[in-house]
N, C-alpha and C positions, 0 to 999 in steps of 0.2 A: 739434220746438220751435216748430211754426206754431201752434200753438193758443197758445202762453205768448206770442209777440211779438204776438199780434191780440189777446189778451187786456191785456199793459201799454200797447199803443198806445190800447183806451178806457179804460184806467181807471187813469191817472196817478194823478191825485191819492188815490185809495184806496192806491193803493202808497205815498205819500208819507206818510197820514197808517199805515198800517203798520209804516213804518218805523223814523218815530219814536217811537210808540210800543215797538216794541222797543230802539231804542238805550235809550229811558229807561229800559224793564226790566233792562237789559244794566248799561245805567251805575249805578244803582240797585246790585242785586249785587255789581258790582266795587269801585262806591265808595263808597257810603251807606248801605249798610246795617249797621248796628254799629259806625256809624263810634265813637262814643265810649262804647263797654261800656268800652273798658279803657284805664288809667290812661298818662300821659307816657311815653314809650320814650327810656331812656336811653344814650348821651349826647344828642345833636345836640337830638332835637326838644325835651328837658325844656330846654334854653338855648335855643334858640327862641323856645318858649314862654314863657317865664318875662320876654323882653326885651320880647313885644311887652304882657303882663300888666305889665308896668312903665309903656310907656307910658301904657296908661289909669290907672293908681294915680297917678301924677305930671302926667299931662295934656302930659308932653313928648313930642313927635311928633318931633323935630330929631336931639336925641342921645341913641344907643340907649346903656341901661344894663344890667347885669346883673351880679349879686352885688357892690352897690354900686362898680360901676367904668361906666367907657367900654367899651364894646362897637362897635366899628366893625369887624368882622370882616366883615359884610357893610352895604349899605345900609338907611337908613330902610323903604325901599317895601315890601319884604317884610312887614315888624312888622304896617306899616299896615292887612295887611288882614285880617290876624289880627286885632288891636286893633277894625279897625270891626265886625269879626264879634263882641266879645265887646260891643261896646258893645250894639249889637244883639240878641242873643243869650246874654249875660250871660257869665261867665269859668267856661268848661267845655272838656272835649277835646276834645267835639262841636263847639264854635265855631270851636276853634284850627285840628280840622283842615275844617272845611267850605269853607271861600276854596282848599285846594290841591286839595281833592277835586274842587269845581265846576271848577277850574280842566284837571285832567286831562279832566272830562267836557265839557267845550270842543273839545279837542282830538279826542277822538272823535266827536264831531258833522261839526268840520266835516272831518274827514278822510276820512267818509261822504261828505260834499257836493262836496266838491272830485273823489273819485272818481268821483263818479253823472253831472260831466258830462264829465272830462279823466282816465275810468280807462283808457285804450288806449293804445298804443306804437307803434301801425303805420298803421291803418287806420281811422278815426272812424266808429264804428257810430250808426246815427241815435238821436236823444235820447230816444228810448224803449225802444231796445235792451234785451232780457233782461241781455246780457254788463255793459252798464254797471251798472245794477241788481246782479246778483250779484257783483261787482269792488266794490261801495261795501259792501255785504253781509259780503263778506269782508275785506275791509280795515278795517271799522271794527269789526268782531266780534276782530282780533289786534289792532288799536290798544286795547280794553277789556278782552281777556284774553290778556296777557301778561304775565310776575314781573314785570318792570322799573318798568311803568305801574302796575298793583296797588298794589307793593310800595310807590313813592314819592307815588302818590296818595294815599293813606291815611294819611299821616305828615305833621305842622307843621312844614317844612323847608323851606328854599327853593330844594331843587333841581327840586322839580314845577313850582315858580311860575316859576323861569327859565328852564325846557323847555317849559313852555306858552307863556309870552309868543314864545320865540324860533320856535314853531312854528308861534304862529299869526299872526305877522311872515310867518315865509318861505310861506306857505300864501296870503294874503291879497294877497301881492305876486304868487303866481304867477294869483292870481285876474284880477289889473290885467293883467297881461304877457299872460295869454292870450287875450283880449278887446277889443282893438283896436277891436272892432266898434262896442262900448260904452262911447261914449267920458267919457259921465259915471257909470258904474259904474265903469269902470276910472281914475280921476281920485278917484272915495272909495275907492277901495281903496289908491292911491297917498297918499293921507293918511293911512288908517287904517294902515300902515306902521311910520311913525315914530313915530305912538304906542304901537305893541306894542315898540317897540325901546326905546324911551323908559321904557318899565315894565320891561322887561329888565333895565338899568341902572339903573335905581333897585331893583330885586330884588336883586342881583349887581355893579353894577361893569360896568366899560368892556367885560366879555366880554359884555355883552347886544349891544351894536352891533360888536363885531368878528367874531362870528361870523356874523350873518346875511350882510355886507357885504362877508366873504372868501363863502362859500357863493354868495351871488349874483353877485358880481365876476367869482369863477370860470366861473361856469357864463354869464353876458353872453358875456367873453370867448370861450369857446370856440364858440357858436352864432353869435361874427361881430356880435353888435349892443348892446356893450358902449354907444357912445357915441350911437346907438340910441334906447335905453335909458332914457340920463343925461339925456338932455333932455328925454324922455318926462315922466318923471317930477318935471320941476320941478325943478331943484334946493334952489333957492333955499328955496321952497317947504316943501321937504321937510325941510330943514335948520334952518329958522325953527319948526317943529312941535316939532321934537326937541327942541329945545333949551328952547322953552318949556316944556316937559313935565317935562322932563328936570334940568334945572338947579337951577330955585329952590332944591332940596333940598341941592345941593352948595354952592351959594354962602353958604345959613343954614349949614351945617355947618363950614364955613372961617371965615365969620364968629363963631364962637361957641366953636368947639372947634378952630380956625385946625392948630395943632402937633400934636396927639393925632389928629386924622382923616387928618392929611396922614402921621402917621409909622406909625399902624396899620392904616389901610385901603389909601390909596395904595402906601405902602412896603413892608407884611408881606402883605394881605389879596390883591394884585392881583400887583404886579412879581416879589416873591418867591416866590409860587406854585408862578410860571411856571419861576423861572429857581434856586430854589433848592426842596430840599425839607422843609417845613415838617408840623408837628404829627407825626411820625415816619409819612408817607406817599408811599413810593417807591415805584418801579416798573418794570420793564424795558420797553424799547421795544416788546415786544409784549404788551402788561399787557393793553389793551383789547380786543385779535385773541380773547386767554381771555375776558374780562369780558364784552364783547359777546355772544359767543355764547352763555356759560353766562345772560344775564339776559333773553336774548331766545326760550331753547329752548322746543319743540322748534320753534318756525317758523323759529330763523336757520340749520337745515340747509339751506333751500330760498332763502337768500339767494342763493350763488353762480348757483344753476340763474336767480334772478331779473335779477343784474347781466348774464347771457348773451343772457338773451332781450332787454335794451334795446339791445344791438348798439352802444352808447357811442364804439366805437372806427370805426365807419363816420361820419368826420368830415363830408366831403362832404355826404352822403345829410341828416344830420342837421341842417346847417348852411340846405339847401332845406326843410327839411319844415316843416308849420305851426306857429306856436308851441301852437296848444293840442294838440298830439300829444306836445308836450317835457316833460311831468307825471316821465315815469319819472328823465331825462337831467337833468332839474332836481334831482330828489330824491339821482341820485348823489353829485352836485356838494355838496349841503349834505350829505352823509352822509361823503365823504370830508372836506373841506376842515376839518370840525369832529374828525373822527378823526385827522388828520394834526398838528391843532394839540395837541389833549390828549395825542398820544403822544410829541411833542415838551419836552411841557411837564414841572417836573421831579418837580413833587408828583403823585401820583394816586390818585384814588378812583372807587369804582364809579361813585356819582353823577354824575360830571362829563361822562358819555357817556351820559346820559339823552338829551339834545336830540335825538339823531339816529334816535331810535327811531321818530317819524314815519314818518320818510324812509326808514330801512329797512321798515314795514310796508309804504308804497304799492308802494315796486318789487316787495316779493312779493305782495302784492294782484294786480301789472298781471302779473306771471306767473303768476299761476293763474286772470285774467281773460282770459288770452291763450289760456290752454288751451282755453276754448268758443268762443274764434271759430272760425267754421267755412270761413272765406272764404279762408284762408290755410293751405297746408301745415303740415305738423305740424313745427316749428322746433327742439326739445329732443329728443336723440337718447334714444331708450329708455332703452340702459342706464344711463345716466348717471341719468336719472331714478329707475328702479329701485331702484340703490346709493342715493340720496337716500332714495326710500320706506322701503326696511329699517333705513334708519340713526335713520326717525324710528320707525318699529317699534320698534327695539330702546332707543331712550331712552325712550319712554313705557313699554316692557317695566320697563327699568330703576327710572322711577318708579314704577310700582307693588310692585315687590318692596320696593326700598328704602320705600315707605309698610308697608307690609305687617310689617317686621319695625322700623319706627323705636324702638320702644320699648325693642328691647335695643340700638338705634346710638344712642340718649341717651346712656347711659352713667352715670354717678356723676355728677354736680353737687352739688357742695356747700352752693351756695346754691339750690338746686333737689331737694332729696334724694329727694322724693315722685315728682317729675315721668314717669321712666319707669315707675312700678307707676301710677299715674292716669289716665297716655297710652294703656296698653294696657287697663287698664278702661272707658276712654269710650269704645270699640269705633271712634272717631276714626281708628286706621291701616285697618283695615279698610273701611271707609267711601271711604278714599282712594284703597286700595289696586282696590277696584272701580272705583272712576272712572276712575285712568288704564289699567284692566285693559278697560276700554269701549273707550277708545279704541285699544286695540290691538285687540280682539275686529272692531271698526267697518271698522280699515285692512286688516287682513288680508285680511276679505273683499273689499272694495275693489281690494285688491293680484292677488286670483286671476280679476278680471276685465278685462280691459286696458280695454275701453270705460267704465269707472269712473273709471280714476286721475284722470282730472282731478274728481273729490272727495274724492280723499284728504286736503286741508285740511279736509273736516268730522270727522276724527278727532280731530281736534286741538281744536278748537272745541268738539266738546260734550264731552269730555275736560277743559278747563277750566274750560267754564263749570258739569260735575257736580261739578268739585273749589272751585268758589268757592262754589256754592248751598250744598252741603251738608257740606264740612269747615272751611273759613273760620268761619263762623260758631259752632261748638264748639272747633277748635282755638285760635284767638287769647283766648280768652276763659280759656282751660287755662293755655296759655302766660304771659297775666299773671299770673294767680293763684298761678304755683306758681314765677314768679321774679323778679316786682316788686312782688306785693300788700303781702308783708308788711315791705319797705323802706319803701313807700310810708304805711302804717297808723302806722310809727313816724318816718315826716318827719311826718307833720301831727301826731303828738303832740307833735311839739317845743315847737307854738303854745302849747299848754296849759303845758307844763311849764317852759318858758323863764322866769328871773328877770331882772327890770331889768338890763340891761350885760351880759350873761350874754353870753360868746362858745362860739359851734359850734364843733366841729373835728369832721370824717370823714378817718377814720385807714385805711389801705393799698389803698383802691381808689377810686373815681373814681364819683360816678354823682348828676348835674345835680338829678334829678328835686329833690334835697332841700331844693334851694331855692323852689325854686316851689310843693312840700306845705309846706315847713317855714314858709313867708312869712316866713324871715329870712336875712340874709346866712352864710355860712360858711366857715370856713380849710380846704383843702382838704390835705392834707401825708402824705406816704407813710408814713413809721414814726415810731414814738415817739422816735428822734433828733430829727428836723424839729420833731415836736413841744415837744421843751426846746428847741430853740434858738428855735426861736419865743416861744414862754412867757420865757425870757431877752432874749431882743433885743427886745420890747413890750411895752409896758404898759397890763396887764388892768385895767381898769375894777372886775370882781367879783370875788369871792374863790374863783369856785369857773368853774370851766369845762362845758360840755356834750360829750360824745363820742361818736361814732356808728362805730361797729368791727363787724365780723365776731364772732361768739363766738366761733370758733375764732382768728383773729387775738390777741384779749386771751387766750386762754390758752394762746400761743408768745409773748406779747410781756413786757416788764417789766413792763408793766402789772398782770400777775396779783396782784402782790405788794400791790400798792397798796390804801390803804381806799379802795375808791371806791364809790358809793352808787349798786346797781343802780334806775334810773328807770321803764325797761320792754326788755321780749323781746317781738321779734317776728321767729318763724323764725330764720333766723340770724343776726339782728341783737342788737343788746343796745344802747338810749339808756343812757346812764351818768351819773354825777356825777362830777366831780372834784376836790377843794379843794386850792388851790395850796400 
């Protein structure tokens, strides 16, 4: 390795400008590319979307709407920046989702940066070190290719926006804390702070600042310089940021919409969340132990072997050591404290344990960045390692078979009927099924040389990054097509077809998008019961009604019997008439 360290000690800055050139190509792939081939994904993000396309249509920035009501389910700040992206960018998917995409590729940058100077646990290699270099390398290569990140980058929701702000809050602060040295770098950083927390909570609710501030609280306390810390950082100071940032938004809100914000956001959106469970999303107390691992595979096999190698429970030891060595000890702290709270809590959803997916990458970053230090015994006992390796062998074995035969594990879809005779002609499984079959081919060999293992993270890496170049881009584009195009084709024919007072109803299933194609409000109601008694207990404006059903649904409902004036088919949709 003396030629690679004499080689990065002259030519920093060629490495730097390398690198970001690849995060961009990385990020690029993972998040922008295709971002808007395909249409609103229903539910969450077509009501998303559709709140913050309301603001710019109304010019209301205060109080979120949607399907002419109040929408305070989450804060204004989200909308916003959807909304400035369409102002900008005009009202498309591509705008909607570009603000969370940028946002995830945020996180990837600096979770490179922050590795490249405080990626070690033990021993600080000089700042030109190879190890720190491939620790930022690897670390930000699973912070851009992993489900989790992908999955909710890509999407108008505002679980990426409140897992970016909160992580590049707790990132930004370890920047200030580690740096002592720099006393007006670490002073803007201790600003920049509160205003990531401050966007958190204007994204989400009071959980943008209670999570960084349990995560940090915790982890002050246990390194001994809690109060430290507290003064370090200003209070005052700090306090006065937040709040101006943070505020004016809740005070117009109270002022304008006083009872409705305070009884839906406050009361249902926030307290009851936590403590009751809402929208029919339970979960057992170890919901996340399954969720975490399955949305972080295959890198959160090699979590455990990472929580080992930061030695956490050597209080003493860790309590003297320097604070820019605490990167890994820091990342526990925000990765439990937020996992302890959401599994406490009594609603839950996958999303809600995005945040800590950072914090889980760096500590496996700093163990497979530990693995080339040379300076220090080999700390991970073999076979423990071993069992790891096979186990990511055999999940990646697993995805590719499971790609390999997806087209008969579709199954029958109803609203889908084509989807698995289609799936398996776009040679798509296939396609897959080699990518993750590379990365088994890659570990294996890896596996049968012991002086390799510590590369066996690059299975995995280009194993994901084959599976996003080259199936992402045809899969997702399939996936619309053959189970929302043709929902979608007949919400925007409503525009046309709709007469003056004409009221919608979408009869036995649920699906957002149709307000936001349809650009008109709609009664949403399970079966044709709901439906009379609705038509009975209100009074219609027009004489005839709009209905938006299943074709199979209207021919198991009474509705069969009815004259009702078929409007348009689309798939297994049917727009209809109805005269009362």
């Amino acid at each position: 390795m003396q030629f690679n360290e004499e080689l990065l000690r002259k030519q920093p800055k060629k490495l730097w400008i390398i690198s970001i050139l690849g995060l961009l190509l990385i990020s690029w792939i993972a998040f922008l590319a295709n971002l808007g081939n395909i249409g609103l994904i229903d539910k969450t993000e077509a009501l998303y979307v559709e709140v913050a396309r309301q603001m710019v249509l109304t010019n209301n920035w205060i109080s979120p709407h949607w399907n002419n009501n109040y929408f305070y389910s989450y804060p204004a700040g989200g909308y916003w920046f959807l909304a400035l992206s369409f102002k900008i960018f005009g009202v498309t998917e591509w705008a909607a989702r570009f603000p969370v995409a940028l946002s995830a590729i945020v996180v990837v940058f600096l979770v490179f940066y922050i590795l490249r100077y405080f990626g070690f646990t033990h021993h600080k290699p000089d700042n030109n070190s190879w190890q720190l270099w491939l620790t930022a390398w690897i670390g930000s290569g699973m912070m851009a290719l992993n489900p989790a990140w992908i999955a909710w980058g890509r999407v108008a929701v505002s679980d990426m926006l409140l897992s970016s702000a909160i992580a590049c809050a707790m990132l930004v602060f370890f920047l200030g804390y580690a740096q002592p040295e720099k006393p007006k770098f670490q002073q803007l950083c201790y600003c920049l702070f509160p205003i990531l927390m401050a966007i958190a909570v204007l994204v989400k609710g009071p959980i943008g600042v209670i999570l960084p501030i349990l995560g940090i609280g915790s982890f002050l306390l246990y390194v001994g310089k809690f109060w430290e810390i507290f003064g370090e950082i200003n209070p005052i100071r700090t306090t006065i940021i937040f709040f101006v940032v943070a505020l004016p938004w809740y005070i117009a809100a109270i002022i304008l919409d006083g009872e409705i914000f305070v009884n839906e956001f406050l009361a249902v959106s926030n307290f009851k969340r936590f403590t009751n469970v809402v929208f029919n999303h339970p979960g057992p107390w170890y919901y996340y132990i399954i969720w975490g691992t399955i949305l972080m595979l295959p890198w959160s096999v090699y979590f455990p072997l990472g929580i080992k190698n930061l030695s956490c429970w050597q209080w003493r030891k860790v309590k003297q050591s320097p604070r820019n060595s605490q990167l890994g000890l820091y990342c526990f702290t925000w990765f439990i404290t937020i996992f302890i709270f959401f599994s406490a809590a009594a609603t839950k959803l996958q999303g809600y344990i995005l945040p800590v997916t950072p914090a889980v990458v760096i500590i496996i970053a700093l163990f497979w960045g530990d693995k080339f230090n040379q300076k220090k015994p080999e700390r991970q006992n073999n076979w423990l390692f071993l069992i790891t390796a096979i186990v990511n062998i055999l999940i990646l074995t697993i995805l590719a078979i499971a790609s390999a035969i997806s087209g008969k594990l579709v199954g029958n879809d109803p609203s889908a009927p084509t989807l698995a005779d289609n799936l398996i002609a776009s040679g798509i499984p296939i396609i897959s099924a080699i990518s993750w079959g590379l990365g088994v081919l890659i570990a294996v060999i890896i596996l049968f040389k012991k002086s390799l293992w510590r590369w066996l993270w690059s299975a995995n890496l280009i194993a994901f990054f084959s599976f996003t170049t080259f199936v992402f881009p045809p899969l997702i584009p399939l996936l619309d097509t053959e189970r929302q195009k043709s929902f979608r084709e007949l919400s925007i024919e409503i525009k046309q077809e709709i007469q003056p007072e004409e009221e919608i109803f979408l009869i036995g299933f649920t699906r957002y998008s149709i307000v936001y194609y349809g650009e008109n409000p709609v009664n949403f109601v399970d079966n044709t019961e709901a439906l009379k008694t609705y038509l009975e207990t209100n009074k219609i404006k027009n004489n005839s009604i709009l209905i938006v059903a299943e074709s199979n649904y209207l021919k198991n409902s009474d509705l069969r019997n009815t004259d009702y004036q078929l409007v348009s088919e689309k798939g297994a949709y049917k727009l209809i008439r109805l005269k009362r």
